[in-house]
N, C-alpha and C positions, 0 to 999 in steps of 0.2 A: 504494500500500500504506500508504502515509503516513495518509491522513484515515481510512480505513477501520479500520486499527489503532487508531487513537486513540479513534474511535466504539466499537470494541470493546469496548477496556479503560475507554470513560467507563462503563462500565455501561448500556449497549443500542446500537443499531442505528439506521437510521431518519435520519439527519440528527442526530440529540443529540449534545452535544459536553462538555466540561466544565462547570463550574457556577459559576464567577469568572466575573460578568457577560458568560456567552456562553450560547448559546439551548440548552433545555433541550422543545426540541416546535414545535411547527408553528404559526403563525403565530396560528391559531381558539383553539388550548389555551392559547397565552399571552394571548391576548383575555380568555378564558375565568376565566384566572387572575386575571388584571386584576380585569377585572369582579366575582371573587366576594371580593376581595380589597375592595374599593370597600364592597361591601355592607358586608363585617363594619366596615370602619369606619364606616359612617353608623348601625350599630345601634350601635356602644359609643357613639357622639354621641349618639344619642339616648338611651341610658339613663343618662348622663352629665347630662344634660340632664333625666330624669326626677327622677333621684335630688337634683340643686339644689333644682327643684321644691319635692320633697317636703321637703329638709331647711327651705327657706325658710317653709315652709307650717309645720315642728314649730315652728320658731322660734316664728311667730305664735302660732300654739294656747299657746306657754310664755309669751308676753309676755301673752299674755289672760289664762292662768289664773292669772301671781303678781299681775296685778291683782286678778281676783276673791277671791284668797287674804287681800291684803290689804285689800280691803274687808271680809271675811269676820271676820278680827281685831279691827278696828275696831268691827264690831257685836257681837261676842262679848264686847267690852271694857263697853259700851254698855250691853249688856243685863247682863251683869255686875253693872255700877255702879248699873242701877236695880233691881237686885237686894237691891243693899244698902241702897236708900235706904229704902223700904216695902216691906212685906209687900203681898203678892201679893192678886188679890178673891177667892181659897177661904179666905182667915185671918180671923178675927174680929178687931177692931182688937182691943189690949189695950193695961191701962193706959198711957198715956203716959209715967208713969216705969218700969215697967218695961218697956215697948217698947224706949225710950232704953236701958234699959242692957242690957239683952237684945243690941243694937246697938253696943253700945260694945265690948260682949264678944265679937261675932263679930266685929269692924273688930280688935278687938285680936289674935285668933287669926291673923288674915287677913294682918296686917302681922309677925308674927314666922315665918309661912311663906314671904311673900315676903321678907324678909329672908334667911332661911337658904338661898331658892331661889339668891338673888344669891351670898350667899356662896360655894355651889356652884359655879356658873356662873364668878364670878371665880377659884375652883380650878382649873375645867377649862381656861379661855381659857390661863392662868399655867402650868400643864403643858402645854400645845401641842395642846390637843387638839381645837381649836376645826377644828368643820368645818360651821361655819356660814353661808348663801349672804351674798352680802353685802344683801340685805335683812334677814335673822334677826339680821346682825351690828349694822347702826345702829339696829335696835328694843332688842337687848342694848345697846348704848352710851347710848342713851336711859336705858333703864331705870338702868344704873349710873349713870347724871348724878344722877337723883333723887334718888337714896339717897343 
């Protein structure tokens, strides 16, 4: 009466017994269990496994593109600057002194924007508000050197 009652009251019949590492089914169903038990861990491995992957691969794609980012700057600086040097071939030259000071005049606009751009800039660093990657940060430190 002994195992039978206890089979009872574990909640079914059958050979089942309590659930503190003692069997819970027949020999095929704990195979069974096993086995489907095996599976789901070999799928969280591999999407584990996927998702490295892919973070490794974003990585790449972000290391290429603050590259290209920063070459991009660089040319923009470039053409910038020969922007300033000479008028473009749709301009007719004009006279040489007034070209010069035509030039003087926009170099001079040019330098009290980026003066005041910095000033700014050294505001917001100075209230905390800098959230700037550390590439944008030593192109800002650059820039402040100059000035």
């Amino acid at each position: 009466a002994g195992l039978g009652a206890l089979g009872q009251r574990g909640g079914g019949g059958g050979g089942r017994q309590g659930w503190r590492g003692e069997s819970r089914g027949s020999p095929q169903q704990l195979a069974e269990r096993y086995a489907d038990l095996a599976a789901s861990h070999s799928e969280a491995l591999r999407q584990r496994e996927e998702r490295e992957w892919h973070n490794a691969r974003l990585r790449l794609e972000n290391a290429r593109l603050r590259l290209e980012n920063r070459r991009l700057r660089r040319e923009n600086r470039c053409l910038f600057r020969q922007a300033l040097l000479g008028p473009g071939p749709e301009k007719p030259p004009a006279e040489p002194g007034e070209e010069a000071e035509a030039l003087r005049a926009q170099l001079g606009r040019l330098q009290e924007k980026h003066r005041r751009a910095l000033r700014h800039l050294r505001r917001c660093r100075a209230a905390g508000g800098q959230e700037a990657s550390g590439a944008e940060d030593s192109e800002l430190d650059e820039l402040l050197l100059e000035e």
